[in-house]
Structures are given as structure tokens and as C-alpha cells.
C-alpha positions in Angstrom: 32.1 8.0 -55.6 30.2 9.8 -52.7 30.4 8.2 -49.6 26.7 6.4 -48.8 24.6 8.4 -46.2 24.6 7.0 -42.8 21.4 8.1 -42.6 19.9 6.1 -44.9 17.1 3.4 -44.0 18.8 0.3 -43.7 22.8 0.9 -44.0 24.0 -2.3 -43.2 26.7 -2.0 -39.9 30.2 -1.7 -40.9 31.8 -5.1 -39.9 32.5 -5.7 -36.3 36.6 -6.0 -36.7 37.1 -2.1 -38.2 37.0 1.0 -35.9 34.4 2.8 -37.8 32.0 4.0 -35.3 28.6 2.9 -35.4 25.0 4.2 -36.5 22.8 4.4 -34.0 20.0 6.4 -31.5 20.9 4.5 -28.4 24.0 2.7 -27.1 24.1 -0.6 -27.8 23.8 -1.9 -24.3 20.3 -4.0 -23.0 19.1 -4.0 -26.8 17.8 -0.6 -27.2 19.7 0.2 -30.2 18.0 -3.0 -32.0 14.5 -1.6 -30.7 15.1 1.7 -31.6 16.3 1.4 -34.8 13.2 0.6 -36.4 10.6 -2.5 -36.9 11.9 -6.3 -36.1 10.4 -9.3 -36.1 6.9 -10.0 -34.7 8.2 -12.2 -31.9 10.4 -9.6 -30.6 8.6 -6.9 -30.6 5.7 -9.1 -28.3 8.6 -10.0 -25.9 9.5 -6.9 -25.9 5.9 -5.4 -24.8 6.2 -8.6 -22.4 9.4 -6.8 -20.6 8.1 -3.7 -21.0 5.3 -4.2 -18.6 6.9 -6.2 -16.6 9.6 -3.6 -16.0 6.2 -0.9 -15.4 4.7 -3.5 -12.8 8.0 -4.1 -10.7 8.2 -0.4 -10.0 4.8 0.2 -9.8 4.8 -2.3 -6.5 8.3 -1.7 -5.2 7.2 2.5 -5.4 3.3 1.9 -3.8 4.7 2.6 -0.3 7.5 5.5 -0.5 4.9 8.2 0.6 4.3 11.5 -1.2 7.1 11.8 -2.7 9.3 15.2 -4.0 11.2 14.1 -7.3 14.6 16.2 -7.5 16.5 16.3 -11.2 19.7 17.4 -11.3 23.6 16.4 -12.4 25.4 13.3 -12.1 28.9 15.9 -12.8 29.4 18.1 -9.4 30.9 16.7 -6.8 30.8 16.5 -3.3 33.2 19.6 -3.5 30.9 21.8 -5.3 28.9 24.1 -3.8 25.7 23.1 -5.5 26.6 19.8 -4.2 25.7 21.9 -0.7 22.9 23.2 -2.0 21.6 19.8 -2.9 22.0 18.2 0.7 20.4 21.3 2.4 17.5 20.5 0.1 17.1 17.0 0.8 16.9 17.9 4.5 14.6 20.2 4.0 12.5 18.5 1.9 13.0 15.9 4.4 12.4 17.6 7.7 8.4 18.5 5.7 7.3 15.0 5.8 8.5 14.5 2.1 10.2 11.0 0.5 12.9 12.7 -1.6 12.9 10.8 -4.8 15.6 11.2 -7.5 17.6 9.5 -10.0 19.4 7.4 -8.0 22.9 8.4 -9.1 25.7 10.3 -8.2 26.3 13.9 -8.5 23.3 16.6 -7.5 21.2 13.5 -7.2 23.7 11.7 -4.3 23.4 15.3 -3.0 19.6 15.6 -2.4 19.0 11.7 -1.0 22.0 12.4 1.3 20.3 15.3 2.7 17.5 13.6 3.4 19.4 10.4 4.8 21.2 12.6 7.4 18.3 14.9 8.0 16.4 11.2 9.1 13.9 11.2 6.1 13.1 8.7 3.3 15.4 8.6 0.7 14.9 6.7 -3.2 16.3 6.3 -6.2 14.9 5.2 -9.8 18.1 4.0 -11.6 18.7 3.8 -14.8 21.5 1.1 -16.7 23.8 3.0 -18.7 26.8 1.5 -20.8 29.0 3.5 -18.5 27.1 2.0 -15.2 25.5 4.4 -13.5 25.7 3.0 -10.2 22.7 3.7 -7.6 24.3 6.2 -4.5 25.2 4.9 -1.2 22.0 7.3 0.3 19.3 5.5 -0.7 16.7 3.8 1.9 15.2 2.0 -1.8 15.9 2.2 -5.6 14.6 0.5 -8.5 16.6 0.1 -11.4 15.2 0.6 -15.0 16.3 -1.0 -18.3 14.6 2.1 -20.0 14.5 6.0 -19.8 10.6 6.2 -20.5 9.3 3.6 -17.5 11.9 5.4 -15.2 10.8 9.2 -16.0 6.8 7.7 -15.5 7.7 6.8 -12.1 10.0 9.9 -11.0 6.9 11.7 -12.4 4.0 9.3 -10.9 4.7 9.4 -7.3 5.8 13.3 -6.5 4.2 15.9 -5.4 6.6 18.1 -6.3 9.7 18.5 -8.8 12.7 20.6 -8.6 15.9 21.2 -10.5 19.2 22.0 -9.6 21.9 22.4 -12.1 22.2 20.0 -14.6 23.0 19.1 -18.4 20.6 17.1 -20.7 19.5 14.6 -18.8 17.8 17.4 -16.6 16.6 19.5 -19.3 15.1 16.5 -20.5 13.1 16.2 -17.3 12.1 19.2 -16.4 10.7 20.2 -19.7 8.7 17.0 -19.8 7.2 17.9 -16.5 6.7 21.2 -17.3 4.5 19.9 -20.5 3.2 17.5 -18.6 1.4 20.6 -16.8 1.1 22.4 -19.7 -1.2 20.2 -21.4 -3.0 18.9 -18.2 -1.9 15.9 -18.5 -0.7 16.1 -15.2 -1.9 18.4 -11.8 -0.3 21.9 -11.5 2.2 20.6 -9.1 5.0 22.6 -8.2 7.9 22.9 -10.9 11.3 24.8 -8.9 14.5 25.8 -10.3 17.3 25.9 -7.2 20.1 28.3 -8.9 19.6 31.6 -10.2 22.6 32.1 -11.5 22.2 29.0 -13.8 18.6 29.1 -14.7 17.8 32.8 -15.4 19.9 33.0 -18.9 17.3 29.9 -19.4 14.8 32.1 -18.2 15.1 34.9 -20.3 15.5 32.9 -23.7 12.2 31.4 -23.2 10.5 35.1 -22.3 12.6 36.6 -25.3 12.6 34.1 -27.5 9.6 31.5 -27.4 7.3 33.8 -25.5 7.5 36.7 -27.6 7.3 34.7 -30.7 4.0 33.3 -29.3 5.4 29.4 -28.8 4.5 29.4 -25.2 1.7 31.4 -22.9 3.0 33.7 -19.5 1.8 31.4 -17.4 4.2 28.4 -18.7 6.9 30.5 -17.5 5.5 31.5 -14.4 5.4 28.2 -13.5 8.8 28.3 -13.1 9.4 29.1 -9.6 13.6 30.4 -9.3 15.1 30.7 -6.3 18.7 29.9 -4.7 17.2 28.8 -0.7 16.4 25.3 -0.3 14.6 26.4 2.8 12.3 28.4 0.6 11.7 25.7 -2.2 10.4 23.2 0.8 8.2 25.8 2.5 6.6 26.6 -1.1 6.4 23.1 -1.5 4.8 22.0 1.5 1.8 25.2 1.1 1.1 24.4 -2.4 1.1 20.5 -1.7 -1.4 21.2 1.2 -3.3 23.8 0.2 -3.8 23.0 -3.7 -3.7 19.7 -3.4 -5.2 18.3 -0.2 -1.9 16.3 0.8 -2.6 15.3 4.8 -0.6 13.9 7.2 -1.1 10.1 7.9 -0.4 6.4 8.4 0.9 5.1 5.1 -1.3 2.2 3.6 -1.5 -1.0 4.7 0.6 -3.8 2.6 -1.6 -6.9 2.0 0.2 -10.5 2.1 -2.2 -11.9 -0.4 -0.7 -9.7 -2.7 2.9 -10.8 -1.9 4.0 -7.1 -0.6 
């Protein structure tokens, strides 16, 4: 007898005292394998739109006041030993020392990296956490974080607030990222905001597949790839930053807004 497909719509879970792994698009932690596993009840799915939006509103008001914000992606793996764990820091201090709140995932890794930078270099420092089975716990570097049940609401507000994105080195979690941003920009959706990749070494094979591959087979336009700006100075990513943000985007020194106690902030 073939064995069933685990595939299939509606394979019931194997039972909970055997060791055979279970089906599934999410980890089972916070209830997003339930809600991404397909349709459930009416009443869940309207508590869930009711946490949804909650989650959306509490970072909307804790992230109204961090300033213009640069958002930097990168990975959670290299340690403080690494030397694109240097690279990082000098970033964040750069980013820092132009007036920018340096805004990353919260975690450790690249991200520690760039909000320690910015800590040391006496600039604003936050983090958008996310809870992860393996618990992802927020870096010690962070002036603020907010911590996110889900991956969608937190990539809306590392996108939302910045100015600016960069990547350093980084796995999936940072492909993910940067490729939404950069078809965020692609399809207007959001401004033509700066998009920098911090590692040459690392990011030209990347490079080079997209001009040989989805360029020349028509998938993407010159200009997509253009927007990628590659470059292995920290100092240079910041000063690029800060003319484009000015320039192209009218960004001005000033007094932050004022919080209004009617409003509970």
C-alpha cells in the first residue's frame, strides 16, 4: 500500500505519543500553524483579525516617536568575533552620528551589531522582535523594541518607519527582506528609498545571477538592479544615505513631534 501523501488537504496529525514529525508551514508556537494551515471556525478567525490589529496598533504607537529611522537586515549567526560583526557596529555609528534611529530586528547576530553601533556612537537604537520557538531574545543595545507575534506586522513596521534599508550578510530571513523591499520599490508601492548591500564579497555572486539570469531572461528591468547600491564602507552607505534622504526626499532636521496625554502617549 503506498504511503498517504502528506500533502494532501486534510491528513489528520499523526498521534501526539509517536516521533513522526509533523505537517506543517509554520512552527507550532503562538498558533500560527493552526492559522496557517487553512480555514477554522468563524469565531477564530474574528479573534484572530481582533489580535491582528491589535498587534498593528501597539507598534504603530510604541514606533510614532523613534525618528526617521534606517532599517538594517542582516544575520542573527555571526558573532561578535566576526568581522562583519565589525562591519555592522561601524554602521550603526555611522548611521548614528547622521541623525538616523537605527532600526533592526532586534536580535542577535549582524542585527546586535548595527544597534550596538549606534548605542556606543550615542544614537537611537530599536528593535522589532519577533517570537520564535527557539526565542529569539531582543539584544542588550536597544534604547526600545517591540515584540511581534507575527512576521508580516513586524516586516510592515521595519519597512514603515525607514528611510532607508541596508543588508549585511545574511541567510533567509534577510533575503526575505530585502527582496520584499526591493518589490516594494519596484511596484511603487513604496518611495525609491535607498536599498544598500554592505559586503561585496557576499552580495555580487547575487548580483550577477540576477543580471545573468533574471535580467537577461527579461524577469526583471536594469533599473531593479541598479537599485542595488554594493559597497563594503559603512562610512559610504551613511553618506549615500543621508544625500538621497535629503535631497530626494525632503527629510530635515528638527524637533520630534509632540506626544499628546489625551491620547495616553
Amino acid at each position: 500500500m503506498p504511503e498517504p501523501d502528506p500533502d494532501a488537504y486534510g491528513l489528520p496529525a499523526p498521534p501526539a505519543d509517536t516521533e513522526t514529525p509533523q505537517w506543517g508551514k509554520a512552527p507550532p508556537s503562538n498558533g500560527e500553524r493552526v492559522f496557517l494551515s487553512g480555514p477554522q471556525d468563524r469565531g477564530s478567525e474574528l479573534l484572530r483579525i481582533f489580535r491582528i490589529g491589535r498587534e498593528f496598533l501597539r507598534g504603530f504607537r510604541k514606533l510614532h516617536w523613534v525618528g526617521p529611522c534606517v532599517t538594517v537586515f542582516g544575520s542573527a549567526r555571526f558573532r561578535e568575533d566576526h568581522p562583519y560583526y565589525a562591519m555592522g557596529r561601524e554602521l550603526g555609528a555611522e548611521l548614528a552620528r547622521c541623525g538616523f534611529t537605527v532600526m533592526t530586528g532586534g536580535g542577535p547576530g549582524l542585527m546586535e551589531a548595527a544597534n550596538r553601533g549606534a548605542i556606543e556612537a550615542g544614537g537611537r537604537s530599536v528593535g522589532c522582535n519577533i517570537e520564535l520557538p527557539m526565542e529569539q531574545a531582543p539584544n542588550k543595545y536597544l534604547d526600545m523594541y517591540v515584540e511581534f507575534r507575527y512576521f508580516f506586522i513586524r516586516k510592515v513596521m521595519l519597512a514603515k518607519y525607514s528611510y532607508a534599508f541596508v543588508a549585511l550578510p545574511g541567510g533567509f530571513g534577510t533575503m526575505d527582506e530585502l527582496f520584499e523591499i526591493a518589490t516594494l520599490i519596484q511596484t511603487g508601492k513604496i518611495r525609491n528609498f535607498p536599498c544598500v548591500l554592505i559586503g561585496s564579497d557576499y552580495w555580487q555572486p547575487l548580483i550577477a545571477f540576477m543580471r545573468d539570469r533574471l535580467l537577461a531572461m527579461g524577469t526583471i528591468e536594469a533599473d531593479d538592479i541598479a537599485r542595488l547600491y554594493v559597497t563594503d564602507s559603512p562610512a559610504e552607505a551613511a553618506a549615500r544615505i543621508q544625500s538621497m534622504a535629503m535631497k530626494s526626499f525632503g527629510l530635515k532636521y528638527a524637533a520630534p513631534p509632540r506626544k499628546r496625554r489625551f491620547l495616553f502617549e
